[in-house]
C-alpha positions as CSV (number, residue, x, y, z in Angstrom):
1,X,89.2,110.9,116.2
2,X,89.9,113.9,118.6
3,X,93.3,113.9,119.1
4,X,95.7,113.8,115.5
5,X,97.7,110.7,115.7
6,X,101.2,111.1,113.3
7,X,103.3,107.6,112.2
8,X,106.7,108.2,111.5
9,X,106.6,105.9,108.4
10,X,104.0,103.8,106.7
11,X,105.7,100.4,106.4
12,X,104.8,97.8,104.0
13,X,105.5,94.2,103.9
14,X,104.8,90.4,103.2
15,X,103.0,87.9,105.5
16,X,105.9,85.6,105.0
17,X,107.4,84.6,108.2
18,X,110.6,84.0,107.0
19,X,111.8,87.7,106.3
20,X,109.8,89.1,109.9
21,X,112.9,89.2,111.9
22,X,114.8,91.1,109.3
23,X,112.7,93.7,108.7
24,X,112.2,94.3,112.8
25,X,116.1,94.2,113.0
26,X,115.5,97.2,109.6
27,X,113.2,99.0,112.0
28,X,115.3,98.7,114.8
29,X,118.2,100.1,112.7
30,X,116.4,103.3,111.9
31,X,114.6,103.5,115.4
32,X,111.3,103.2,113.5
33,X,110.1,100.7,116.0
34,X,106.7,101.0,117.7
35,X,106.2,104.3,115.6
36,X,105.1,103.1,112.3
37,X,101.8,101.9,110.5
38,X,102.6,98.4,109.3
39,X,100.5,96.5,106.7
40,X,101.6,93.0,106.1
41,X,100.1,91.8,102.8
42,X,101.0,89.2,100.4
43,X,103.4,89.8,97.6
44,X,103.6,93.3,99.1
45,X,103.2,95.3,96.7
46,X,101.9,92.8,93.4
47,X,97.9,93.3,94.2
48,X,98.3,97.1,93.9
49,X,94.7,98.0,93.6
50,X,94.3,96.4,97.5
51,X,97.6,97.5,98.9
52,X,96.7,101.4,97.9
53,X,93.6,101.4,99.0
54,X,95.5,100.8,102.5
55,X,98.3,102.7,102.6
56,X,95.9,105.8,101.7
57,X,94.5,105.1,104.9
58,X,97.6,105.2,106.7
59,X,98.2,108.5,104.9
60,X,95.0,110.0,105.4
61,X,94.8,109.1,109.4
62,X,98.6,109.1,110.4
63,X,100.2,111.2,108.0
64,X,103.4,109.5,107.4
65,X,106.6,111.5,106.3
66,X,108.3,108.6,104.8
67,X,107.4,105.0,103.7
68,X,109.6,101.6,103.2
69,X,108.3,99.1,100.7
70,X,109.8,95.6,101.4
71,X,109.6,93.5,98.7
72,X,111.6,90.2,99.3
73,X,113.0,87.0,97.7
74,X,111.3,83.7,97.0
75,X,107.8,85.1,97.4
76,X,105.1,82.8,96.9
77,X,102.6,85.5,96.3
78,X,104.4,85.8,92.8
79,X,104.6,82.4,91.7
80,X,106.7,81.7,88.7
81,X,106.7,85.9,87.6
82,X,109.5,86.3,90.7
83,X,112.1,88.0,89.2
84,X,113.8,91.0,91.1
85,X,112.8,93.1,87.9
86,X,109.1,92.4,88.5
87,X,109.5,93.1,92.5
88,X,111.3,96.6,91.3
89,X,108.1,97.4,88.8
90,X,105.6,96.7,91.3
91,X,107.6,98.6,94.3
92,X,108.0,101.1,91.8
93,X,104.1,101.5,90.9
94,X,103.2,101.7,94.5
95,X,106.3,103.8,95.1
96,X,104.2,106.3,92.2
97,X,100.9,106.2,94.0
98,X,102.1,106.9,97.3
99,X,104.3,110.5,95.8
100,X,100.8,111.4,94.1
101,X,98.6,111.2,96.9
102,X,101.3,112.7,99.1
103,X,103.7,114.5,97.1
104,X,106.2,114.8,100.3
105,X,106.6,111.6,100.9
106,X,109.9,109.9,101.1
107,X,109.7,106.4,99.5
108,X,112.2,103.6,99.8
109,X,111.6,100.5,98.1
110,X,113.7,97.7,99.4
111,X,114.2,94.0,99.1
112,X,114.8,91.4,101.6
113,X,116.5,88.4,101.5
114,X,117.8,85.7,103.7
115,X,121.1,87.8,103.9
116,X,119.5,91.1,104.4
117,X,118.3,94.0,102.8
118,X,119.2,96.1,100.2
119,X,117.6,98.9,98.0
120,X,115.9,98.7,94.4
């Protein structure tokens, strides 16, 4: 690549079409729109080992300064283990791996659900 290309975030999601237009309206909100890396991946963050090996290339190409984690309700990706606990511990481990492989990255780990959004 010859030119250095830098996201404002590294966004991370679920494929579920139900929670799309709440997290574009979250964007929106913190005029992060059209200036992120966005990976859409089931459960989010609950098939760490995949979801890392992503977001490191986001970090390694873009160099985000800060990251959103959306976990959200009724996720079928988790099957019966859906608990908002289980979301916060997985949000939480990827939450970890992002600060280690760039210590200066600001995390948020959120959770959607069909009457918004709100931080774990």
């Amino acid at each position: 690549m010859s030119v250095k290309h830098k996201a404002k975030a590294l966004i991370v999601h679920c494929i579920d079409f139900r929670f799309q237009k709440l997290v574009e309206n979250d964007l929106k909100m913190r005029n992060l729109k059209g200036q992120t890396d966005r990976i859409s991946w089931p459960g989010v963050s609950k098939d760490l080992e995949n979801i890392k090996k992503a977001t490191k290339v986001s970090i390694n190409l873009h160099d985000p300064d800060e990251a959103f984690i959306y976990e959200h309700e009724d996720c079928g990706a988790y099957g019966e283990d859906n608990s908002l606990e289980t979301h916060r511990q997985n949000a939480n481990a990827l939450k970890d791996y992002l600060e280690k492989i760039k210590p200066s990255i600001k995390v948020n780990t959120l959770f959607v659900t069909l009457d918004g959004i709100k931080e774990i």
